[in-house]
C-alpha positions as CSV (number, residue, x, y, z in Angstrom):
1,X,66.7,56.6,116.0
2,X,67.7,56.2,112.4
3,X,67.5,52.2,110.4
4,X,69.2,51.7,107.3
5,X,67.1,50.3,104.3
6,X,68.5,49.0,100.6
7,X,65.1,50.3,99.1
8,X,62.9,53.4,101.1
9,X,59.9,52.6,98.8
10,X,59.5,48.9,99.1
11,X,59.7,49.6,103.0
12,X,56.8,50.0,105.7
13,X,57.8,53.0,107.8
14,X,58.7,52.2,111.3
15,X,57.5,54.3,113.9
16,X,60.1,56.6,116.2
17,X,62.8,55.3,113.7
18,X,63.6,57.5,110.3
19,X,64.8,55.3,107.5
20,X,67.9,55.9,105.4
21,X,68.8,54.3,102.4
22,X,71.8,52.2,102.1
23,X,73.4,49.6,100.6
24,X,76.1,48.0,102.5
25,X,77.8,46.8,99.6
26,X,78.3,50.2,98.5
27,X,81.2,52.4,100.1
28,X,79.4,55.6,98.4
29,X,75.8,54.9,99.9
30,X,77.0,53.6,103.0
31,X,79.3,57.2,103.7
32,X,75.7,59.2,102.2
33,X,74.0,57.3,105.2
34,X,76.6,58.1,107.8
35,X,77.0,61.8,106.8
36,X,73.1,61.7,106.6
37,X,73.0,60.5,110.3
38,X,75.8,63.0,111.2
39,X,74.1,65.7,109.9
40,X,70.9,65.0,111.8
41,X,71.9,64.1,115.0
42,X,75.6,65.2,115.0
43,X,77.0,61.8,115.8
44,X,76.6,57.9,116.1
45,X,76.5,56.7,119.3
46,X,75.7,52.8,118.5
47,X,75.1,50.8,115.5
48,X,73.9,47.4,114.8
49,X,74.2,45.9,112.2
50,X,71.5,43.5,110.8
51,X,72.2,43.4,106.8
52,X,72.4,39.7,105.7
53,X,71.9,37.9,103.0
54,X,72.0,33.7,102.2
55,X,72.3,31.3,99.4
56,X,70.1,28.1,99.3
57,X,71.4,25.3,97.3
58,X,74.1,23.5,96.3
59,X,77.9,24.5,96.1
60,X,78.9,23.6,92.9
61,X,75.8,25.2,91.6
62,X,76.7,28.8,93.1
63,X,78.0,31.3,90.2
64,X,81.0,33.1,91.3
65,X,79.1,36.7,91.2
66,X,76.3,34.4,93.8
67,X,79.4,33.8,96.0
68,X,81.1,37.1,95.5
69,X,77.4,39.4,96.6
70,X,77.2,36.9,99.0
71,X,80.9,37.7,100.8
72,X,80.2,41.3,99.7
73,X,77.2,41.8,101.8
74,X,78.0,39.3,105.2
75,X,82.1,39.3,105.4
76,X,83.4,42.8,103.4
77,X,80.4,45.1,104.3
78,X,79.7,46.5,107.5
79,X,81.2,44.1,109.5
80,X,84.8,44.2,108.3
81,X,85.5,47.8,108.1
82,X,82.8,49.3,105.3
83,X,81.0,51.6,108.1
84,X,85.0,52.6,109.9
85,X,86.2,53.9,106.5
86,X,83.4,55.5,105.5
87,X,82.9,57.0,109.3
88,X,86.6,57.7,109.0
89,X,86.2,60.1,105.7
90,X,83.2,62.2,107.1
């Protein structure tokens, strides 16, 4: 069982599960994690997907880089098609 971290060192290991570094913000760390997952158990059989992030406040104070890491990680990341293109390249 593999889990998927944004930072190894600032992580407590989990036991039975080998953490991976990604970002899934990132197209290039997320297709090092899949090809790293590949590689050691020759395929993906399921994946969830837990990566989140949230804002607190109001609107109008939200920069648009706030907005735009926040859409990055919780609408363009993994759940709209991050992981399939990056699966579909390895």
């Amino acid at each position: 069982m593999f889990g998927t971290v944004r930072g190894i060192s600032k992580t407590t290991p989990v036991p039975g599960v080998e953490l991976v570094e990604m970002d899934v913000r990132d197209d290039a760390s997320v297709h090092r994690a899949i090809q790293f997952v590949i590689d050691q158990a020759g395929r993906i059989d399921v994946l969830i997907n837990s990566a989140g992030a949230n804002l607190i406040g109001a609107v109008e104070e939200t920069t648009t880089d706030e907005a735009a890491a926040l859409f990055d990680t919780n609408v363009f990341g993994i759940p709209c098609g991050r992981f399939r293109r990056c699966l579909a390249r390895t």
